[in-house]
C-alpha positions in Angstrom: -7.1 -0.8 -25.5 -9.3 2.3 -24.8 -12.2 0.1 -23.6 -9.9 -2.2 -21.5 -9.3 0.9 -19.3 -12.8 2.4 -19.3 -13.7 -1.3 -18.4 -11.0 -1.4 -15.7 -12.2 2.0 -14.4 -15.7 0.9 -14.4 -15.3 -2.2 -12.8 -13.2 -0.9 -9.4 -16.1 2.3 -9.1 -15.9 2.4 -5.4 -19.3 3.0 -4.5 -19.8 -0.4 -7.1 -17.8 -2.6 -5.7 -17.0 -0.7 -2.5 -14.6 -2.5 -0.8 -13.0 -5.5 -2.5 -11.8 -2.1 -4.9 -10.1 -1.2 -1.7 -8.5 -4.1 -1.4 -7.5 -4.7 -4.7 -6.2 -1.1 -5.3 -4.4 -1.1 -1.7 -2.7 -4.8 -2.5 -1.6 -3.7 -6.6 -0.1 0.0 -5.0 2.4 -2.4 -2.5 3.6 -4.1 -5.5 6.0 -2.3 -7.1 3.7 -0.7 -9.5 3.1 2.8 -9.5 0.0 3.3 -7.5 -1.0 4.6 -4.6 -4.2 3.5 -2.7 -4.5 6.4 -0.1 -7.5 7.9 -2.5 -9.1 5.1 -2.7 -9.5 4.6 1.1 -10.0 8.0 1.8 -13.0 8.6 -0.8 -14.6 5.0 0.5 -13.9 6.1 3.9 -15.9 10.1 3.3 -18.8 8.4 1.7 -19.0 5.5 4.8 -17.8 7.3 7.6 -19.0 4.5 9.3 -16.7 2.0 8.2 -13.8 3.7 9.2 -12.1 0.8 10.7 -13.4 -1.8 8.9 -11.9 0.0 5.7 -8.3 0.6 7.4 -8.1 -3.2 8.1 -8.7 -4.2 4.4 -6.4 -1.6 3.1 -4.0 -3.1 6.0 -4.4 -6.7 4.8 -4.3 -6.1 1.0 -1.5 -3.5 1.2 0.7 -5.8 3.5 -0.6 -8.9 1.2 1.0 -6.7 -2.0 4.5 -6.5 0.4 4.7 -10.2 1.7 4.5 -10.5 -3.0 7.5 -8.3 -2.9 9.2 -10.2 -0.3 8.8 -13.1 -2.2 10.3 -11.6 -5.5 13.0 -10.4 -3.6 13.7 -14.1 -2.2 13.2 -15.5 -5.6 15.0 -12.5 -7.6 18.4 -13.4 -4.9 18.2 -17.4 -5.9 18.0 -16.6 -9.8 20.4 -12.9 -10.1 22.9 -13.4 -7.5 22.4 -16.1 -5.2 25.9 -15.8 -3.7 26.6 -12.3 -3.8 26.2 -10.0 -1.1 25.9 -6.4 -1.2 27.6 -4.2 1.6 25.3 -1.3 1.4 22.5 -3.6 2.6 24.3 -4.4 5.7 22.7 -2.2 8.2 19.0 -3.4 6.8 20.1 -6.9 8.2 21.4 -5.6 11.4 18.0 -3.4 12.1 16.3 -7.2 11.0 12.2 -7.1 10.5 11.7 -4.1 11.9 12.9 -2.3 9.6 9.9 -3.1 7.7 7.9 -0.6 9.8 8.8 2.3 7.5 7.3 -0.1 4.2 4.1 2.5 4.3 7.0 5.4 3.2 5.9 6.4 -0.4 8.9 5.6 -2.9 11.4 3.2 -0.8 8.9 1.5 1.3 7.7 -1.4 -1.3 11.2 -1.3 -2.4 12.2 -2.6 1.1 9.8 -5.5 1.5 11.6 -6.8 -1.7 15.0 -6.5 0.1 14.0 -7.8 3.3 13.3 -10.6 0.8 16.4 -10.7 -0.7 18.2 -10.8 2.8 16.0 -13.6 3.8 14.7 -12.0 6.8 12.5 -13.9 9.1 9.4 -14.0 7.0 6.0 -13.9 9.2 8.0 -11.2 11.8 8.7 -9.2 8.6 5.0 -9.8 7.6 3.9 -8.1 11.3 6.5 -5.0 10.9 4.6 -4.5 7.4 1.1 -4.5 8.6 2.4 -2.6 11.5 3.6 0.5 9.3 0.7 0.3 7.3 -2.0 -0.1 9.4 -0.8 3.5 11.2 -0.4 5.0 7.7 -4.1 4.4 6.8 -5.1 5.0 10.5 -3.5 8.1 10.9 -3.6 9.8 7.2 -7.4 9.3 6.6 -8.1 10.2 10.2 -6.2 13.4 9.6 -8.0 14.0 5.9 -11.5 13.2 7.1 -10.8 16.4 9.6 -10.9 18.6 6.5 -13.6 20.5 5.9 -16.6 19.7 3.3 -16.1 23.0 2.1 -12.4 22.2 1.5 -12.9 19.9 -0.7 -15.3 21.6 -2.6 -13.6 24.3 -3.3 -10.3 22.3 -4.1 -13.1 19.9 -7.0 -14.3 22.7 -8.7 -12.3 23.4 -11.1 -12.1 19.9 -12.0 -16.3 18.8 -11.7 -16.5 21.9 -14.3 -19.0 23.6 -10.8 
């Protein structure tokens, strides 16, 4: 099992495989797995400055590709648990409709709610755009923001870890 991981961990090296890992590790974190992809983008993103954008949109596609998954476990998890049941809580979701799906990039609830918007069978390429909306300003906005640190930040915050 040990050298399943190291092989996993190998295999998505960012500077290796640069960025399908991006998209892979951005689409797996919207699932509702335990993982989030903001390092991932953020390191790419420090060692190519350059492709800044280029990085955001793939996060963008694979993160909102990992919630239009959840949306469709959520449609198939209401057919097979409770296809005729209704839950009241849920009620105000279904009023607010799609857009509601602009807060999917929230860390904790926000995967959770592509499921339900699944489960409410909400409209599901407007759902699809409210994702990539949320998402594509997460990874806009939070790498932007981290790429203002300081070098010497970083450095600092590393050495204790890279044994410097």
């Amino acid at each position: 099992m040990e050298k399943l991981v190291y092989a996993s961990l190998a295999w998505f090296a960012i500077p290796r495989h640069g960025l399908t890992s991006v998209f892979v590790i951005a689409f797996v974190s919207a699932t509702l797995l335990p993982l989030g992809s903001e390092p991932a983008v953020f390191g790419f993103v420090k060692l190519n400055p350059d492709q800044f954008w280029i990085t955001v949109v793939v996060a963008t596609v694979g993160n909102t590709l990992g919630g239009a998954v959840d949306y469709w476990m959520g449609l198939g998890a209401k057919s097979v648990v409770a296809p005729k049941h209704e839950i009241q809580y849920l009620k105000w979701f279904e009023r607010l409709g799609p857009k509601a799906l602009l807060m999917a990039w929230l860390p904790v609830v926000g995967d959770p709610l592509c499921a339900v918007a699944g489960w409410l069978r909400l409209p599901f390429w407007p759902s699809v755009f409210w994702m990539a909306l949320g998402k594509f300003t997460r990874y806009s906005v939070m790498t932007a923001l981290l790429l203002w640190i300081p070098n010497s930040w970083w450095t600092q915050i590393l050495k204790p870890i890279a044994g410097l």
